[in-house]
N, C-alpha and C positions, 0 to 999 in steps of 0.2 A: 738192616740199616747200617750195621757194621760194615760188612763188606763193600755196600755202597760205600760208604767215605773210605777206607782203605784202598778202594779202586781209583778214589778221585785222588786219596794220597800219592798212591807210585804214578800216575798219571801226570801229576804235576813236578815232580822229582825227577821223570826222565825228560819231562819238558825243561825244566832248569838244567838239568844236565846238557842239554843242547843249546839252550840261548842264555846263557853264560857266560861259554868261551866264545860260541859261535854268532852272537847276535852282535852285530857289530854293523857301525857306521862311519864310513872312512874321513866324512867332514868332521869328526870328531878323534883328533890325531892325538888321544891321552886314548891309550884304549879301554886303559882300569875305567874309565868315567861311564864308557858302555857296559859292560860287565857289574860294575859297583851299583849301575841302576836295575839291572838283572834279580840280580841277589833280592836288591831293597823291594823290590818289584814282587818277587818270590816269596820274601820275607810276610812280608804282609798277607798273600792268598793261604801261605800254610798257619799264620796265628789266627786269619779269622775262620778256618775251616776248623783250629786245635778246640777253638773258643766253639763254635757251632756244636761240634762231638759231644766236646762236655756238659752242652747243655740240657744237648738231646737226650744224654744217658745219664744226668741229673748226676754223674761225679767227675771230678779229678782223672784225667787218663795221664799215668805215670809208671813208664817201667822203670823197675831197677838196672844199674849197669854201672863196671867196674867206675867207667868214669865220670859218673854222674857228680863227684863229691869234689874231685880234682877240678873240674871244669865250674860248678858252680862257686867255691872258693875261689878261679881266676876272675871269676866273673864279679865276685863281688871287689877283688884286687883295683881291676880294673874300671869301677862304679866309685870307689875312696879316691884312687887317681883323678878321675874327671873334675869330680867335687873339690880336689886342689889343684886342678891345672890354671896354670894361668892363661893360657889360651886356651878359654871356654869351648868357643864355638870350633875352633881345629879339631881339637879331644874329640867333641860331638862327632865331627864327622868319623871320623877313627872307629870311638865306641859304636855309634851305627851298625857300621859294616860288622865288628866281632858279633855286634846282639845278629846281625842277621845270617852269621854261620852260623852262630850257636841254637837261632831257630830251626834252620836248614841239618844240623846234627841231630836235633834230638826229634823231627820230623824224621828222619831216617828210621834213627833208632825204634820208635815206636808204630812203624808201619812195617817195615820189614823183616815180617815176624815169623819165614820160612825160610825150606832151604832154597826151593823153586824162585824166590821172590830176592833172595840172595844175589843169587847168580845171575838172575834176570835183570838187577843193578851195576852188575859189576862188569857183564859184557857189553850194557849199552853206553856203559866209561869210556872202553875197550874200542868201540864202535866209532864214538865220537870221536876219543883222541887218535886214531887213525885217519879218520876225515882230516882232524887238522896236521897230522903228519903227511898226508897225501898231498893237501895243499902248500906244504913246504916243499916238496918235490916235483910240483908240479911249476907251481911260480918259481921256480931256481932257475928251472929252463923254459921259462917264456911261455909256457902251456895255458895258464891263467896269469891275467894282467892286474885284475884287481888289488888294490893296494901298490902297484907297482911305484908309487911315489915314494913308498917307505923303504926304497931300496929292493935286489932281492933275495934277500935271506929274510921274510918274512910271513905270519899268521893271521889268524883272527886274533890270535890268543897276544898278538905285540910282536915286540920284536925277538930277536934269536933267542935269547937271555932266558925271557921269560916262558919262549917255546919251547928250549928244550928242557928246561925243571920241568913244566907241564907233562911232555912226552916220558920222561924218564921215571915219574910217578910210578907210570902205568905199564914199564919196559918191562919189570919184574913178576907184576900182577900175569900178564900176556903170557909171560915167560912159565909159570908157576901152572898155572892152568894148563899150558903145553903137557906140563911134565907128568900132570895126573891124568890126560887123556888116555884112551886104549883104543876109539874109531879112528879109523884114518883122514876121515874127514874133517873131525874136528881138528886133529894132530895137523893137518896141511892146513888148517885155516888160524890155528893160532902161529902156527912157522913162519906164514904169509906174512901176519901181523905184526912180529915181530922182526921181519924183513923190511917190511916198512919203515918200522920204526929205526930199525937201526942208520937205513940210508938219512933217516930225516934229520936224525941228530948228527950225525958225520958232513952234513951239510950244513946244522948250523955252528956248528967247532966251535962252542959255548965252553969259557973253565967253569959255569955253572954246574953243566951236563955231570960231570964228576962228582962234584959236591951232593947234588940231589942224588946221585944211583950208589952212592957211598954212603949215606944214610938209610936211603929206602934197602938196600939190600940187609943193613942191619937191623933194620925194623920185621924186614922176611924171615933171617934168619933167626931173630926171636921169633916170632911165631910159628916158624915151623918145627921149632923144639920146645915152644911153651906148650904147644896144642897138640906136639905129637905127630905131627903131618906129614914125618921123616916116611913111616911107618905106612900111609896111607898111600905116598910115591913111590915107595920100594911095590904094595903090592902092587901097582897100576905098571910101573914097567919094570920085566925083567933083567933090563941090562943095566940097572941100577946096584 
């Protein structure tokens, strides 16, 4: 029975991971508005399937993890806020959306509980945010029309702005993986990826672009010396 619901878990994870950024409706020109229903959409299938597990296995399913303490103290930060915002029903919508990442986190968290199941998340990221980098490159030069009302420097994911934070997330992750490969196949398919990505964001000449790959690289380079990982790239390639 386990497995069955952790199968419906990742299932429904790489499904949000795709209709997300990518579910989108052009008569609806706020794009967050499509996405923001995604999520709340999402939100809901993983609490009532959290709520089903628990019931079936008569306890509490709760891993431990560093951030468990940090994140639920924001949580409650931001639940004292609400209860004094003056604009009730704004706040609501706000608090919403955070409750429905924080379900979408700790749904993660407690389903992805290998290494095979790891990396099976991280490439189909990888996967998606390449579609929507393709699609930037493809609508620049007339290839794809859709959306072409929004100008074209444009996504699923909005406009430039928002596209390229998005893409540069996942520059480094693409990048990172390059570096610990040893097949050549792999090595040519994350290059690729990264080839892509690169043109998508020099296409959208965002001062965003910076600000996001200025953070996320030092969010890498803590982790690859919090965890050691320095050590795992040196043995993967020798000309390191």
């Amino acid at each position: 029975m386990y497995r069955y619901f952790k199968s419906i878990d990742i299932f429904l994870i790489k499904l949000a991971i795709i209709l997300i950024p990518l579910g989108i409706y052009k008569g609806v020109d706020y794009f967050k508005a499509n996405q923001y229903l995604w999520l709340k959409l999402f939100a809901v299938f993983f609490l009532f399937f959290y709520l089903l597990k628990s019931i079936t296995k008569a306890e509490i399913i709760w891993k431990q993890h560093p951030l468990n303490l940090p994140i639920f103290l924001f949580f409650i930060i931001c639940s004292l806020s609400l209860m004094l915002s003056k604009i009730f029903f704004v706040s609501l919508k706000d608090y919403l959306i955070f409750f429905s990442y924080l379900i979408l986190f700790f749904t993660i968290i407690n389903s992805v509980d290998t290494e095979k199941d790891f990396f099976s998340i991280i490439n189909f990221f990888l996967y998606v945010s390449t579609f929507v980098a393709l699609y930037v490159i493809l609508h620049f030069y007339g290839i794809i029309t859709y959306l072409k009302e929004f100008g074209p420097t444009v996504s699923p994911i909005g406009q430039k702005n928002w596209t390229s934070n998005y893409l540069a997330l996942f520059f480094f992750i693409a990048f990172f993986l390059f570096l610990i490969q040893k097949k050549r196949k792999f090595l040519f398919k994350y290059f690729l990826i990264l080839i892509i990505f690169y043109i998508a964001l020099m296409i959208c000449r965002s001062r965003g672009i910076w600000i996001s790959m200025i953070l996320t690289s030092i969010i890498m380079i803590f982790l690859i010396y919090h965890f050691k990982l320095y050590y795992m790239i040196k043995k993967k390639k020798k000309w390191i």
